[in-house]
C-alpha positions as CSV (number, residue, x, y, z in Angstrom):
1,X,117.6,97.8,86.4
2,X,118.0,94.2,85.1
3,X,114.8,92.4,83.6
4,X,114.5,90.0,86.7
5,X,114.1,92.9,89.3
6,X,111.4,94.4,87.3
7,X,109.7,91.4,87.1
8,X,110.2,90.9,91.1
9,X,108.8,94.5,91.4
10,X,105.8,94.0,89.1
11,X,104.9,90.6,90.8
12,X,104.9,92.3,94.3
13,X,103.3,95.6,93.3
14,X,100.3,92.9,92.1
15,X,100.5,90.9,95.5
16,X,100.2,94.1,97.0
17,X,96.8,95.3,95.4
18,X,95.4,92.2,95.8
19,X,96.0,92.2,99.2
20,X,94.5,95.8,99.8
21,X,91.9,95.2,97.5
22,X,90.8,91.9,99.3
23,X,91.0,93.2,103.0
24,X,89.4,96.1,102.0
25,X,86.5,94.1,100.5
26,X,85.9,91.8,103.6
27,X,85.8,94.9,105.6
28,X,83.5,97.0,104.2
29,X,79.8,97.0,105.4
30,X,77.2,95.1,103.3
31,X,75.5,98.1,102.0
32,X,79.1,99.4,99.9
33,X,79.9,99.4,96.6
34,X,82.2,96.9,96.4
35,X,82.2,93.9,99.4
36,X,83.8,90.7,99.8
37,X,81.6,87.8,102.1
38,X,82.4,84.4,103.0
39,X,80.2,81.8,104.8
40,X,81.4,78.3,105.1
41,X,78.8,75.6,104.7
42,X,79.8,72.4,107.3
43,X,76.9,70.3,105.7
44,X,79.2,69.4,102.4
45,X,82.2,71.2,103.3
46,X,82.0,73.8,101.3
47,X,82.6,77.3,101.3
48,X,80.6,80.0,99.4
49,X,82.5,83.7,98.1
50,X,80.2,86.0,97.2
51,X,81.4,89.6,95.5
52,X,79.9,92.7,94.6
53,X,81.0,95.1,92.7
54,X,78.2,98.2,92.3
55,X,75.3,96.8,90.8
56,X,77.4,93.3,89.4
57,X,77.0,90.4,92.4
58,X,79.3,87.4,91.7
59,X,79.2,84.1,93.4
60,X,81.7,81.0,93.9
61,X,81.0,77.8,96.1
62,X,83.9,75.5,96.8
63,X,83.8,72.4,98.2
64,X,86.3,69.8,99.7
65,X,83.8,67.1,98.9
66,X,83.5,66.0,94.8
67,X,80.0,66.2,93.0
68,X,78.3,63.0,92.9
69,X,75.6,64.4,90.4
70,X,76.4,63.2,86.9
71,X,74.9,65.3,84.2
């Protein structure tokens, strides 16, 4: 097996499990140990990601629209 087909294995093994481990996070009920949510927000565009992973909750907001607040 040549370098370049293990590379093109490796790189769809990974798109693979992300793919499972995404549709299996949107899916699960709220109450799991690991879920996936999205809500879009129309008022600025944006769109929160919220994942939770046991007792570790992560959150993301993305937004089409650029921050006016200067810091």
């Amino acid at each position: 097996m040549s370098v370049r087909q293990a590379v093109g294995r490796a790189l769809a093994a990974v798109l693979l499990s992300c793919t499972a481990f995404a549709s299996v996070g949107l899916t699960a009920p709220a109450e799991s140990l690991f879920t996936i949510s999205i809500h879009p927000v129309l008022i600025n565009l944006s769109v929160d990601i919220d994942v939770k992973v046991g007792a570790m909750h992560f959150h993301k907001r993305w937004s089409a629209l650029p921050d006016t607040s200067k810091t």
